[in-house]
Residue, then its C-alpha position, 0 to 999 in steps of 0.5 A: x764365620x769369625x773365624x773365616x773373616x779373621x782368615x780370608x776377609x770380608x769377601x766371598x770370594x777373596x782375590x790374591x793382589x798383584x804384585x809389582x816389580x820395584x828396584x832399588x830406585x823405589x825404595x830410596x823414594x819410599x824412605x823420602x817420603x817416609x821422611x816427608x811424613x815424619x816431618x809432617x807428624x813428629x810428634x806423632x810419630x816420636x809419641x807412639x814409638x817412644x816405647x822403644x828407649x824405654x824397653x831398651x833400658x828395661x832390657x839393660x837394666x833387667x840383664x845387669x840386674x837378673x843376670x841374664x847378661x848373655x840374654x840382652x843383644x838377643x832380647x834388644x835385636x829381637x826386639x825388631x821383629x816385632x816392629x812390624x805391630x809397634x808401627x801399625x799407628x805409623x802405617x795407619x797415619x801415612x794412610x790418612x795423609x796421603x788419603x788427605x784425612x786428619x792426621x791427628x794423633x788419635x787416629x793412630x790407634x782408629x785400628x783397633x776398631x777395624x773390622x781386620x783387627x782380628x787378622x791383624x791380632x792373629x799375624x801380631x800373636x805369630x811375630x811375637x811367638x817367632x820372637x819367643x821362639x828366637x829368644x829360647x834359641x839364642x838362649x840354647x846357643x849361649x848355653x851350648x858353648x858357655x853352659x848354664x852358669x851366668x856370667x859374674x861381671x860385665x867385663x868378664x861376659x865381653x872377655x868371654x865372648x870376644x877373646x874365646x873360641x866359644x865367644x866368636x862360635x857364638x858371634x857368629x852361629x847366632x848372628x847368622x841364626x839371627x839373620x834366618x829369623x830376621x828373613x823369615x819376619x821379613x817375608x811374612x810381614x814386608x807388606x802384610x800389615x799394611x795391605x790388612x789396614x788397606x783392605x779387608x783381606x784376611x790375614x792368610x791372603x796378606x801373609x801370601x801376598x807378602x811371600x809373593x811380593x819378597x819372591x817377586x822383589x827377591x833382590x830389592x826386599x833383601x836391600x830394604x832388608x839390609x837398610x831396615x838392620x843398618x838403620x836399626x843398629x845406627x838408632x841403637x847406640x845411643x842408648x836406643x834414643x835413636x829409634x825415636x827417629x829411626x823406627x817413624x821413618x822406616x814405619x812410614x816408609x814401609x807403608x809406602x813401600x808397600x804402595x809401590x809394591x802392591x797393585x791397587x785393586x777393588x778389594x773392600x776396605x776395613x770398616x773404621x767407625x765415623x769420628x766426629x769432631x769435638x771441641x776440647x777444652x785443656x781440661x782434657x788433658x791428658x786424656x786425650x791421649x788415650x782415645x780409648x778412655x772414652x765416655 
């Protein structure tokens, strides 16, 4: 029956959402008001995808340290497809404004104590095994035009791949690899996570309903496609600290994108448990911060 729940939800019998038709109009108002948002709760937003800055340097530091140097841009670009789970506080913050709840910081981890954690666990195991699997892949090409010996330098790594013929062979099979990947993410995970914070619909039906929503919006979700890569690489030049801004918004915007994208319909909703609220004093912090940590 857990196993069930995990798959199809809390309902008997589990109904497939509607899905609408949106243009590109919708999506310029779905990144307005995930702006709006961010500038409601920047610091929350800024806190919860703080962690993106700090892998990028992890990653460059672990290339230029463990000569994996060929293993960076696959490991920092594939990194975004696992984004769709880093920004589950975002969607579940967007969630309460709008539903005029408090919109303090620690409810963005409230999901883990809802009753689809489960699917939402289960859909988060299969990014990051499709972001195992791209990394294996983006290895096999490397190794395919330049073998298995590790570059010696940084400069001689950037002449290889930009002055050779097995350089451009690889700018160019793994990039469009890497797109494959990136549309796959995109179809399986435009709306499921935040339709699996909406309601109790099991991860199998959010997975559908975002196939179905991406065939529906083919044209549209392909733009929003584009918009999320463009920004992503616009907030990691500098050293990825632009992603502190760039990842709340899309992540806000992506909840109400998917507002626009799916009907509202009588499917029940995940429990949540009832937050009282406390008095706190300073001599809480930083404990606060970890809503987890509780007595």
């Amino acid at each position: 029956m857990a196993y069930s729940n995990i798959l199809v939800g809390a309902g008997t019998h589990p109904s497939q959402p509607a899905i609408r038709k949106i243009d590109v109009a919708d999506l310029g108002d779905a990144l307005t008001k995930g702006i709006d948002d961010f500038y409601a709760m920047p610091t929350h937003a800024m806190f919860l995808c703080i962690v993106y800055p700090i892998v990028g340097f992890m990653l460059a530091r672990l290339a230029f340290g463990y000569s994996i140097l060929p293993l960076l841009y696959p490991l920092a670009s594939g990194f975004a497809l696992v984004g769709p789970v880093a920004a589950l506080g975002l969607y579940e913050l967007s969630r309460r404004r709008e539903a005029g709840l408090d919109t303090s910081a620690a409810h963005a981890f409230s999901v883990f104590e809802s009753s689809s954690v489960g699917a939402i666990a289960a859909l988060g195991l299969l990014l990051l095994v499709i972001f195992g699997v791209w990394v294996a892949v983006a290895n096999a090409i490397y190794v395919a035009n330049f073998g298995y010996a590790s570059p010696s330098s940084i400069e001689e790594f950037l002449h290889e791949v930009l002055t050779t013929r097995a350089g451009w062979t690889l700018i160019v099979v793994g990039n469009g690899v890497g797109l494959l990947f990136a549309v796959l993410v995109l179809t399986i995970s435009a709306v499921s996570f935040p339709l699996l914070l909406d309601r109790d619909v099991g991860a199998a039906v959010a997975l559908l309903t975002s196939i179905r929503a991406v065939a529906r919006n083919p044209f549209t979700m392909a733009v929003w496609g584009l918009i999320v890569g463009a920004l992503l690489v616009v907030g990691s030049i500098p050293f990825f600290i632009g992603l502190t801004v760039v990842m709340p918004v899309l992540g806000h915007a992506t909840w109400h994108l998917y507002r626009k994208v799916v009907e509202p319909q009588d499917s029940p909703s995940p429990t949540l448990p009832p937050h009282e609220k406390e008095r706190r004093s300073a001599a809480d912090f930083p404990v606060v911060l970890f809503p987890w940590a509780k007595k």
